[in-house]
C-alpha positions as CSV (number, residue, x, y, z in Angstrom):
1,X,30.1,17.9,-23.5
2,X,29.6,17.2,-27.0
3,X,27.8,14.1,-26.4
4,X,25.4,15.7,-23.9
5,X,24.2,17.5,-27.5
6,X,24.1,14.5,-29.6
7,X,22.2,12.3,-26.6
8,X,20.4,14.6,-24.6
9,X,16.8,12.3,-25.4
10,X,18.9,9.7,-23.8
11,X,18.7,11.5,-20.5
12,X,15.4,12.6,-20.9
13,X,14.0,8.7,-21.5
14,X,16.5,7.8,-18.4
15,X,14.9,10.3,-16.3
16,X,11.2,9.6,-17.6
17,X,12.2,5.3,-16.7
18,X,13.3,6.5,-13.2
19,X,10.1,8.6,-12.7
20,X,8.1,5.6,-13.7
21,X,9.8,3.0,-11.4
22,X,9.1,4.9,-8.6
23,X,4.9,5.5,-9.4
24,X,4.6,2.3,-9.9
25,X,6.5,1.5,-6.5
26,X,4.6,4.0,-4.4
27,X,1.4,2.1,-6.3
28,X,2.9,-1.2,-4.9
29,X,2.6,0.3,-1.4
30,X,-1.0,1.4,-1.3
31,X,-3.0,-0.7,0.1
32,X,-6.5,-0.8,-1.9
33,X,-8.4,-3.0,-0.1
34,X,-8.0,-1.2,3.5
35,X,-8.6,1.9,2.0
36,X,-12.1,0.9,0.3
37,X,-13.5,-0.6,3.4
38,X,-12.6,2.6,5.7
39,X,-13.8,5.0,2.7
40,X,-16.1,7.9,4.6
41,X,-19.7,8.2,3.8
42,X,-20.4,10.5,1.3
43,X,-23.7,13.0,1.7
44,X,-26.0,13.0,-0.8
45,X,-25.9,14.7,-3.8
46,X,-28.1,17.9,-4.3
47,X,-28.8,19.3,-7.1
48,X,-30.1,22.6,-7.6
49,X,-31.7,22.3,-11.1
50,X,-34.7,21.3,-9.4
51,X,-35.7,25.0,-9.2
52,X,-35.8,25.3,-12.8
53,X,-37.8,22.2,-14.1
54,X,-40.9,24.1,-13.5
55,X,-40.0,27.0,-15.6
56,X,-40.2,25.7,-18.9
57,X,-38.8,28.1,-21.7
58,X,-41.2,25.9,-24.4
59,X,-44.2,27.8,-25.7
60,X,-47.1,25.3,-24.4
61,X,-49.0,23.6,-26.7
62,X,-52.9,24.2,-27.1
């Protein structure tokens, strides 16, 4: 178990390469182009800061 010491980045970098190869597989299996043509309409955005453009905290000018 001495080794496990010395190398334990060597695990870590084996562990982070096996994560990796299965993103990028899962990636591999989505299918993009289905899932942009059957994307649900959004609503519209509403913002409610158009309550506040009236009050203006800028002394009017004469």
């Amino acid at each position: 178990m001495e080794w496990l010491k010395e190398y334990w980045w060597l695990l870590v970098i084996v562990l982070m390469v096996g994560v990796l190869m299965n993103v990028y597989k899962d990636l591999k299996r989505i299918d993009h182009k289905k899932s942009i043509d059957n994307k649900p309409d959004l609503p519209p955005h509403r913002d409610f800061n158009d309550k506040w453009d009236d009050d203006e905290d800028w002394p009017k000018k004469k």
